[in-house]
C-alpha positions as CSV (number, residue, x, y, z in Angstrom):
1,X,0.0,0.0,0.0
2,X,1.2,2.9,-1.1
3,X,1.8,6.4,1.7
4,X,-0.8,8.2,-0.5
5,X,-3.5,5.5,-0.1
6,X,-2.5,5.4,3.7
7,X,-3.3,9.3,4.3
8,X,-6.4,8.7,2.1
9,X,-7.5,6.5,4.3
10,X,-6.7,7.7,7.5
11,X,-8.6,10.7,6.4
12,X,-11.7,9.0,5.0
13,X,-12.3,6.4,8.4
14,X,-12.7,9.4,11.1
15,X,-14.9,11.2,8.1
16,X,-17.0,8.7,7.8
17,X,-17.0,7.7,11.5
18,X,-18.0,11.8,12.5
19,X,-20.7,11.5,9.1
20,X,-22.5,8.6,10.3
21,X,-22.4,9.0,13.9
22,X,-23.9,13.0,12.2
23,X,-26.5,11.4,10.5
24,X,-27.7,8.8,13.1
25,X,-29.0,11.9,15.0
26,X,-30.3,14.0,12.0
27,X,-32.5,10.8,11.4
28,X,-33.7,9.7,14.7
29,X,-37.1,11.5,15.5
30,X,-38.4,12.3,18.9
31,X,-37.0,11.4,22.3
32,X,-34.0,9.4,22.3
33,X,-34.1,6.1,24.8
34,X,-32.4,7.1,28.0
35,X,-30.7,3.8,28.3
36,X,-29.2,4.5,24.8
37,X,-28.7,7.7,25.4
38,X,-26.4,7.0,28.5
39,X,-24.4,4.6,26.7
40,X,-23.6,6.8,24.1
41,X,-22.9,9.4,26.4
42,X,-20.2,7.0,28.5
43,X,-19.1,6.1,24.9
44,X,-18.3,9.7,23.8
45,X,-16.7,10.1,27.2
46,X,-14.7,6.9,27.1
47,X,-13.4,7.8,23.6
48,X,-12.5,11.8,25.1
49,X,-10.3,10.0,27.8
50,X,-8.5,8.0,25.9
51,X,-8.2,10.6,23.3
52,X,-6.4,13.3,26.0
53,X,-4.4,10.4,27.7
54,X,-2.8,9.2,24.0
55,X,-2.4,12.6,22.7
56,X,-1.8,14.7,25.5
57,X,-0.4,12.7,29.3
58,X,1.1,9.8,27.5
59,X,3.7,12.3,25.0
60,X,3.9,14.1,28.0
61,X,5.2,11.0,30.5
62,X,7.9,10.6,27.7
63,X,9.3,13.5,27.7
64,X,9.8,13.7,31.4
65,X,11.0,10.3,31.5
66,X,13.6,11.1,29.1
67,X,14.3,14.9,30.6
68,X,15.3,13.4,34.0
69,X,17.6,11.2,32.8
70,X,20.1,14.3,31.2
């Protein structure tokens, strides 16, 4: 696989993650389930953890690890 099909795709996969997840909610009339609607909500929440541990604490770990060791 070429590096121009690998950016293609890592673009297009969160696109069409963030455009169906959009058009669940455009389509669903009335009152949402409350069971459903707490499990997407711990979802959304679990995925914003992760999220700021990968891309923010974990880069962050490293770097100290690696600064105290000069």
């Amino acid at each position: 696989m070429t590096d121009t099909m690998k950016v293609i795709i890592g673009v297009l996969l969160p696109f069409l993650g963030t455009s169906l997840g959009a058009a669940a909610v455009f389509f669903m009339k009335g009152e949402m389930n409350p069971k459903l609607q707490k499990a997407l909500l711990g979802f959304a929440s679990g995925v914003m953890i992760a999220a700021s541990f990968w891309s923010l604490l974990q880069p962050a770990i490293e770097r100290a690890e690696t600064a105290s060791h000069i």
